[in-house]
N, C-alpha and C positions, 0 to 999 in steps of 0.2 A: 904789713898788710897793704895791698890794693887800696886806692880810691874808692874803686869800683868796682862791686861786688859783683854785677852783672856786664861786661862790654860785647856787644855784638857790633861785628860790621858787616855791612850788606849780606845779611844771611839770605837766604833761599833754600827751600826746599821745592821739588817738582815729584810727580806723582807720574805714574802709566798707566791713565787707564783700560784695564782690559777688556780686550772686544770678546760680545758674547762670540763661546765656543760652538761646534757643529752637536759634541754631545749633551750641550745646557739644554740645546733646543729640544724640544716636544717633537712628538715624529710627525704633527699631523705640521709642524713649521719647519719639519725638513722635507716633508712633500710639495705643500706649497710652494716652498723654494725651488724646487726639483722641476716644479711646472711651469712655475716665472719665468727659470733660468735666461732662455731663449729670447726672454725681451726686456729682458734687465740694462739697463745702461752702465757701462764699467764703473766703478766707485772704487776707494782705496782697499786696495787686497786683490784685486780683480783685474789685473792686468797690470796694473801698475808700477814702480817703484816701491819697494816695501819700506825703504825712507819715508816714505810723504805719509802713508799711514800709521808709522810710531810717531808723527808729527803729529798727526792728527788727533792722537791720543794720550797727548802730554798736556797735564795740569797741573799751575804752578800754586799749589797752596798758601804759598808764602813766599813773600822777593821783597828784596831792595830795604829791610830794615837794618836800622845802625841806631843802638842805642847804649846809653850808657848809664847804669844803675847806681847809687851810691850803695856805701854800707847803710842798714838803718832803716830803710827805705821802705815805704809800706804801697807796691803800686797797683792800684786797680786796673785792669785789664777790660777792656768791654770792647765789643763790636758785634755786628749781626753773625750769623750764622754763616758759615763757610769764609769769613774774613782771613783766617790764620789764628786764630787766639791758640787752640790746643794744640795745636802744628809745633808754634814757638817753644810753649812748656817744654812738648817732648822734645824738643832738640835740647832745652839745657836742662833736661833730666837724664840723655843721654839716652832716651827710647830709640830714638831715629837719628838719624847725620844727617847735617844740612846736605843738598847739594850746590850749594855756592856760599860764598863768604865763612865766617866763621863764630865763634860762640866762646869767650874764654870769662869762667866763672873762678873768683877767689872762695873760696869757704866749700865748707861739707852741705850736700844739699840734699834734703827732703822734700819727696813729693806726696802729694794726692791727687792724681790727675783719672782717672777712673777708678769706679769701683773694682776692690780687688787687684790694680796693678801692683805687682812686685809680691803677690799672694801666691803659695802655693797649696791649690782645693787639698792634695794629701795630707797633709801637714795640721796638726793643732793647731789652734790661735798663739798656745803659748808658745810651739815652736816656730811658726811664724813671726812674734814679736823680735826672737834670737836670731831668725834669717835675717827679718829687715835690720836690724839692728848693725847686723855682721856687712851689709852691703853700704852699710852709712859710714863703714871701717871701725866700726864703735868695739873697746872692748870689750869681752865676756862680764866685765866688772861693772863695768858702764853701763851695760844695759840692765842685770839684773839692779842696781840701786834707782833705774827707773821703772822697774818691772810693774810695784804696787800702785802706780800713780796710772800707769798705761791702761793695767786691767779695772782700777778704780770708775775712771775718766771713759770705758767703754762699755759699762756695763754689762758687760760677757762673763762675769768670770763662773755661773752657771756651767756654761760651753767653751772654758778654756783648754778643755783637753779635747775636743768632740775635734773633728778634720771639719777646717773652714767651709769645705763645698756644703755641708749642709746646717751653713748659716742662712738667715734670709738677708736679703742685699741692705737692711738697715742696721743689722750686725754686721753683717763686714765690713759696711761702711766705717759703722762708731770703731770697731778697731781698728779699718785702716788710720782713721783720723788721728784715732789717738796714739799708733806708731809714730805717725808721722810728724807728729807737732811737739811729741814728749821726748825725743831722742837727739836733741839738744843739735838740729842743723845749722848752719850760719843763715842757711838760705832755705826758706820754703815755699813751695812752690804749689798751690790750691786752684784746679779747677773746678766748676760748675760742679760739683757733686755733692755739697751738702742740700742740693732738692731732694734729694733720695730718702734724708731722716724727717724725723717728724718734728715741730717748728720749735718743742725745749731741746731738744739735741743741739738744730739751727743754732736756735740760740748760745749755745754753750762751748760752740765750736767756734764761733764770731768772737765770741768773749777769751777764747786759750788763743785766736790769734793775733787780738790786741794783748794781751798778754805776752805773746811772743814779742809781738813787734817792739813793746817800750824795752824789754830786755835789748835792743840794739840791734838783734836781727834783721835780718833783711827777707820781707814776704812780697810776693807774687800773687793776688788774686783775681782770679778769672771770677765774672760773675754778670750775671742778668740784674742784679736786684742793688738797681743804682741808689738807696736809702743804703744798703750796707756799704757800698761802695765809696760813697759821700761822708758816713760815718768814720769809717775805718782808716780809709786810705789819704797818706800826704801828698802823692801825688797821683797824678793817672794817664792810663793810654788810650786812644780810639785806633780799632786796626780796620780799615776801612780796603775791602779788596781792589787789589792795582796801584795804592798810593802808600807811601814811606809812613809808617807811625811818628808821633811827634809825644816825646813826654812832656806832660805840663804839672805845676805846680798845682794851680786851680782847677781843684775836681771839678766841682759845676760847671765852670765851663766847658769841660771835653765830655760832662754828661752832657751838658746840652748841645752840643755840637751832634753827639750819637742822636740824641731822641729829635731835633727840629733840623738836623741839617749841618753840614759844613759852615754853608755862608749864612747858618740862623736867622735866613729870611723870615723861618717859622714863629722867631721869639717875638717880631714886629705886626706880622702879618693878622690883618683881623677878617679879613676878605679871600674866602678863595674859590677861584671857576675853575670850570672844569672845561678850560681849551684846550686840552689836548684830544677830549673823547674819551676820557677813560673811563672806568666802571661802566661801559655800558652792557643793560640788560634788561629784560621785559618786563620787569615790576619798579623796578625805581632808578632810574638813571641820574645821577646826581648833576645838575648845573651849579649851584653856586651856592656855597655855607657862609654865612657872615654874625658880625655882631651887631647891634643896632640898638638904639634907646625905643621908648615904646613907639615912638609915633613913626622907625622903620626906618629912622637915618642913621648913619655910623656911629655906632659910638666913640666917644673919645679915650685915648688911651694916653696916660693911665686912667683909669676907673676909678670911682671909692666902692667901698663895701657894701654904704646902702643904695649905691646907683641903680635908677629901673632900669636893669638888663635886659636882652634877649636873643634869643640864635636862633636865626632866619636862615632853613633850607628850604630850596627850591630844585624841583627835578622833575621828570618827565616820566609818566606810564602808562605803557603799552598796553599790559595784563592785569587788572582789577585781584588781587589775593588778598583774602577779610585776613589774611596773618602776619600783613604786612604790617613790621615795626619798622618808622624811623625815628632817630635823634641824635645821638652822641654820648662821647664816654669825656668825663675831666680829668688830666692828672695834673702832679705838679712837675715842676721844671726838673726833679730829680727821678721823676716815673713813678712816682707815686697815686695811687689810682684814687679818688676821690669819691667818686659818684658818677651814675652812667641816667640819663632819663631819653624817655620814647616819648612817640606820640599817643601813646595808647598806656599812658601811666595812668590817668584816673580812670574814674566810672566809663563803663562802655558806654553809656547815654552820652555822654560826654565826650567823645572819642570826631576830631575833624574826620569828615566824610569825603573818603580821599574817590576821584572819579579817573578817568582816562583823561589821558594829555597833560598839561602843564601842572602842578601845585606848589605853592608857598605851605609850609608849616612852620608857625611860631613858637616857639617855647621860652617862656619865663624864666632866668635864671634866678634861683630863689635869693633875696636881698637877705643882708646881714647873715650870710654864711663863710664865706672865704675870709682867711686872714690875709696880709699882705704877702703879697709874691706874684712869680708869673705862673700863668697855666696854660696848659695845653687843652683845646678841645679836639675833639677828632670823631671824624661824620663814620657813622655806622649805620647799617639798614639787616633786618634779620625776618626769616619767613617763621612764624612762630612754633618753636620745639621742633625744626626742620633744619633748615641752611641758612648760613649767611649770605645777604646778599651783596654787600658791602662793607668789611671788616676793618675796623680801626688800622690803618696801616702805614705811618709814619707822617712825614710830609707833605705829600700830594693830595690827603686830604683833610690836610687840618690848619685850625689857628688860634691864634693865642689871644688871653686876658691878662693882664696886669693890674692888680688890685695894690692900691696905695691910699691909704688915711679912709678915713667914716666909719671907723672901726665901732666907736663907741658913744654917746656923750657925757659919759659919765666922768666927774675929776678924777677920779682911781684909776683910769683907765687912759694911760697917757702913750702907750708904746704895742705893736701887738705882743700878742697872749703867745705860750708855745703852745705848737699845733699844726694843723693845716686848715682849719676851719674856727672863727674866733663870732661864735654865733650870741647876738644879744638877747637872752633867756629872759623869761618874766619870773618875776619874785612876787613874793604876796607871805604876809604874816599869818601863819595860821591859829586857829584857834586851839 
């Protein structure tokens, strides 16, 4: 057996995207065009080279990755949306061919990478389980001595003869999962799709593939939900589009690298403006989010627990809207969501009376709630049960706390509590 369960060198995959057709269009946008024509200026397709317009409609999903997997191996996969994450899967599930470099996988491999791939809607669940089974090369033997654990583990067996098309997508799911995790692969391969079940399935699907993983296996997880990622996974990747992925040992770190940045400016940063102009818009234009002690000077980082906090945003507005909400949302350094407060959290009698042009708004961050760690805040602004006006959105508009020691004064209380929040409750003897 291989070292290396997974080796890719410089893989690549590219993509063509298709230009709309003449018959996509609507007839009253092939008239239009009809009437344009005449003072149209040439563009690709139009005179041109029909080279430079398949150029123009080449997108590379995925380049320049070289990675090497062990056996065993349990890696979380995380990056934003359109990075390459599902691209990868399929090429070493053998959906797709790269087009460049290559992909050479040791061991039998199981995927779940959508709902329903490698399902056929004709087909029973139960003969389903015998197809997928037969693609993993597994024998007729083989798969029936996992048969009762498959249908057990998916709660189908109601509708194990019924044809899969008229399962709904949280049955197909649980059976796809449970093909694919119970049919003994070297290597499994899980994308984003257990959001589709409901949070005890989640759960129980997290739990068969640590369960997989101490058997020696070697798993692949794609995933948004960096507590499971952090939990589960020994090592991890960030696939960040146009730049080579890197495996690292230290999950936290390549989660926090996803959630604050590369150069984790954001882990330090307690202060942020807004020179570049961005977010602007006629109800609340953000200038500058900071942290500060009460009297509005910075505060010191690290924090303690009972430090008088507080997050001082200032921003500029145009248009007066009584629905205007600002504040911020907390997580913690692994994305974990905390607590979110506005400026319109108490009584409306109480509510800053926000006017045109400049405002500072202060918010209290409540003392003795946070246990130690670092957090994220991140500026949000929302017209109420309308739009957002400013949506929590990585980087560019956030910053961090680091909470260390004031945990407690109690002598019993010498280290933090497990948790994300280690709050000093009152006691009292009752009668």
């Amino acid at each position: 057996m291989s070292a290396a369960a997974v080796r890719v060198e410089d893989l690549g995959k590219q993509y063509r995207i298709r230009p709309r057709r003449l018959q996509d269009k609507t007839l009253r946008d092939q008239v239009a065009g009809a009437l344009a024509a005449p003072f149209r200026r040439a563009g690709p397709g139009d005179g041109q080279d029909p080279a430079l317009a398949d150029r123009a409609g080449l997108l590379w999903a995925l380049r320049h990755v070289t990675l090497e997997i062990p056996h065993g191996e349990v890696l979380g996969v995380i990056g934003r949306n359109g990075a390459g994450k599902s691209t990868f899967l399929k090429i070493l599930s053998r959906i797709t061919e790269p087009t460049e470099g290559r992909a050479l996988i040791d061991g039998r491999v199981g995927s779940l990478l959508e709902v329903g791939t490698g399902f056929h809607g004709d087909l029973s669940g139960r003969d389903n389980i015998f197809l997928n089974g037969a693609l993993l090369g597994m024998k007729r033997r083989e798969i029936q001595e996992k048969f009762d654990a498959i249908v057990a583990f998916s709660e189908v067996e109601a509708l194990l003869d019924t044809p899969v098309r008229h399962y709904s997508s949280g049955m197909y799911m649980r059976l796809a999962f449970a093909v694919a995790a119970h049919l003994d692969p070297e290597i499994l391969l899980v994308d984003e799709v257990l959001a589709v079940g409901d949070a005890a399935f989640q759960k129980k699907c997290l739990a068969k593939m640590h369960d997989v993983a101490t058997e020696g296996r070697t798993v692949l997880f794609v995933s948004h939900n960096m507590h499971a990622i952090e939990q589960m996974c020994t090592s991890a990747v960030c696939f960040v589009k146009d730049q080579p992925p890197r495996l690292q040992r230290d999950t936290r770190l390549v989660i926090g690298e996803y959630l604050f940045g590369a150069d984790r400016q954001g882990l330090s940063a307690t202060v942020w403006t807004n020179a570049g102009g961005d977010f602007k818009n006629r109800w609340f234009t953000p200038m500058a989010f900071r942290l500060t002690d009460r009297h509005g000077r910075p505060l010191a980082q690290p924090a303690t627990n009972g430090d008088d906090m507080w997050v001082d945003i200032e921003g500029e507005i145009e248009s007066v809207d009584p629905g205007l909400m600002v504040g911020y949302t907390l997580h913690t350094e692994t994305g974990v969501f905390v607590y979110c407060s506005y400026h319109t959290d108490g009584p409306d009698a109480q509510w800053p009376v926000i006017t045109r042009g400049r405002v500072v708004l202060r918010g209290r961050v409540p003392s003795h709630l946070l246990n130690e760690g670092t957090y994220r805040l991140e500026l949000s602004a929302l017209l109420y049960q309308r739009q957002a006006v400013i949506e929590p959105s990585g980087p560019a508009a956030g910053i961090s706390l680091t909470i260390r020691g004031g945990l407690s004064d109690s002598t019993q209380w010498r280290q933090p509590r497990a948790g994300v929040v280690a709050p000093v409750a009152e006691w009292i003897l009752g009668s």
